[in-house]
N, C-alpha and C positions, 0 to 999 in steps of 0.2 A: 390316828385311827382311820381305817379306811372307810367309805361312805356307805352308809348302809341303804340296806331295800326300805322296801314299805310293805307293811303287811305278811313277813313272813312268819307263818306257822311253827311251833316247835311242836315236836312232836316225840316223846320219849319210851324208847321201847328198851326189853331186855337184851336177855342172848336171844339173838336168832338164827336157826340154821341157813346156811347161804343159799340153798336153795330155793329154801320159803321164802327167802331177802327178796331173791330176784322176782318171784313172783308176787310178792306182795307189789314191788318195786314198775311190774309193771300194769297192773290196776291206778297206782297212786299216777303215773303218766296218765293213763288213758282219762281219769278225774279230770287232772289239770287240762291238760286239750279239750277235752270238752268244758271244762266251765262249770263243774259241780265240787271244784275244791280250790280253795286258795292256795299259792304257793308254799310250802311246807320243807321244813328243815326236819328228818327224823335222824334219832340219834341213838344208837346201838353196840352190840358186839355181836361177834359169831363165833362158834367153835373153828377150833383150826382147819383153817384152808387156804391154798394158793389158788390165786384164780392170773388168768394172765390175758393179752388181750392177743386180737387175730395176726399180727405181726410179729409174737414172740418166736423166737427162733426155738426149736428141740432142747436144743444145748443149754438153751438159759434154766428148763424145767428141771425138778429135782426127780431123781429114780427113788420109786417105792418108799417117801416118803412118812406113811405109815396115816394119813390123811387126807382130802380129797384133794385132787388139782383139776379144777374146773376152767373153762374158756369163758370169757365173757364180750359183750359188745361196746365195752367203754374201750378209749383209749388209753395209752401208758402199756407197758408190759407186766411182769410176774411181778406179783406181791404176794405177800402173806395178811393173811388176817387171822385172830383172835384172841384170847383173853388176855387181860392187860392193855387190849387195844380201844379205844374210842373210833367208830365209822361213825362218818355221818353223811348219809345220803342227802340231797339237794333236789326237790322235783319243782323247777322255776317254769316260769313263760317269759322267756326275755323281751317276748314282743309287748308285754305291759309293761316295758318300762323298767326292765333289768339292768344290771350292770353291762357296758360294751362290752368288756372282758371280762366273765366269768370267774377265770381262769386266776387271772392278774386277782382280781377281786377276793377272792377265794385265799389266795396266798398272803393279801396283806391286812386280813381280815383274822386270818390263823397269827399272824406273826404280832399285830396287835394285842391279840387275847395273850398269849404265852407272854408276851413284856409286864401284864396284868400279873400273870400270876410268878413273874419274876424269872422267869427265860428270856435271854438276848438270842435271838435268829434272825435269819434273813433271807431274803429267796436269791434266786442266781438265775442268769438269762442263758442262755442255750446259746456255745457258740456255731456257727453256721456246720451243718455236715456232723455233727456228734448228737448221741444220745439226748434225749430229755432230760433238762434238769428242771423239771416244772417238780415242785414241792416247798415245803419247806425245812432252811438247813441251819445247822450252829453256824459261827464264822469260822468255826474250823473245819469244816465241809464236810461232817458228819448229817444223817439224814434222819430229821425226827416226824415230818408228817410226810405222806406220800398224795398223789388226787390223781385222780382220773375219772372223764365224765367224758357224758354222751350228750350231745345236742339232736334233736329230732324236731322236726315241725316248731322249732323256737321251746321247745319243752326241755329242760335238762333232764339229767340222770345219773346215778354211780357219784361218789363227791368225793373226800377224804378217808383218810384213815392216819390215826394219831398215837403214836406210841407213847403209854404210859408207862407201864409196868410189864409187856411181854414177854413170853422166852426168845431173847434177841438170837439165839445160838439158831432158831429157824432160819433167819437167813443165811447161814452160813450155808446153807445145802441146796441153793439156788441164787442164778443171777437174779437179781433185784434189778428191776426196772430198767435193765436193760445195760446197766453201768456194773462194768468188771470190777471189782475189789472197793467197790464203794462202801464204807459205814455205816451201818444201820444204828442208832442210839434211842433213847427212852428219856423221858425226865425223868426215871429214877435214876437214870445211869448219870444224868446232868446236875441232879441234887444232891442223889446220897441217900433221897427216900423218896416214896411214887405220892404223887400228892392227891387228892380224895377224887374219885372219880366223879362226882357230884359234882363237885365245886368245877372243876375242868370243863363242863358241860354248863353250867349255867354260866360262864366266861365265855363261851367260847357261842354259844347263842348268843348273850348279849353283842357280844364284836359282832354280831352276821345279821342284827337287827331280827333276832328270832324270839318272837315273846308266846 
């Protein structure tokens, strides 16, 4: 299991639209920086959207989707989010005492929970001059959780998103993250059936030391 925080917040919310995400998203920063809220794990879904980050290329976006495609200021490039999906935003202060590596932390804290609930994954290191493989993946290099975050003033932001039950055929109509012809998969696609949304969320706080 990877090493958990101290003091993280769970915090569970429903569908929310991504736009209210963001803003809610950044009240819950300005909290943490100032010192009127503990570190907080919130866990959610949004209606369908790509949001992609400021280095996505043209090319990678999908034409008239039929859905929003929003820019955002985390890291990573295009993703999809929505139902059947698990997000969970992350608002830490690394300067109390966070993980060195978020990031690293984040992925084997995801890949811990999912061995819980009986998925084998594994992350993969980024060889020098190629796209991002910051996530987490099968061993056969399919792609089940995506992350991307924002570090500010020692504050995070933007965390995961987890495929449970999605319509995977979304990404077929945009580059994913930035990687050409890469597999996007679900643990329904890995089981055979999507396993309770509920239960995936109370796992996957527990591995991130979220009570």
């Amino acid at each position: 299991m990877a090493a958990m925080v101290d003091s993280l917040l769970r915090v569970d919310l429903g569908e929310v639209p991504y736009d209210e995400g963001l803003r809610l998203m950044d009240g819950w920063v300005t909290e943490r920086r100032e010192g009127r809220a503990p570190d907080r794990l919130f866990l959610l879904t949004h209606p369908p959207v790509i949001t992609y980050g400021k280095h996505t290329p043209v090319s990678d976006l999908p034409v008239d989707p039929g859905f929003p495609v929003v820019p955002v200021d985390r890291g990573g490039h295009a993703t999809y989010h929505g139902p059947g999906q698990l997000v969970g935003y992350l608002v830490m202060n690394l300067r109390d005492g966070g993980p060195a590596d978020v990031v690293r932390w984040l992925e084997t804290s995801l890949i811990a929970a999912l061995a819980e609930l009986g998925f084998e994954t594994i992350r993969r290191d980024t060889p020098k001059g190629s796209a991002s493989l910051v996530g987490v993946w099968t061993p056969s290099h399919a792609k089940v959780a995506s992350i991307g975050m924002r570090i500010r003033g020692g504050v995070t932001s933007h965390g995961f998103a987890l495929n449970i039950d999605p319509d995977l055929s979304v990404f077929d109509r945009f580059t994913a993250c930035r990687l050409d012809g890469v597999e996007m998969t679900s643990l329904r696609r890995l089981a055979g059936t999507a396993p309770d949304e509920s239960s995936v969320r109370d796992v996957i706080a527990k591995h991130l030391g979220a009570v």
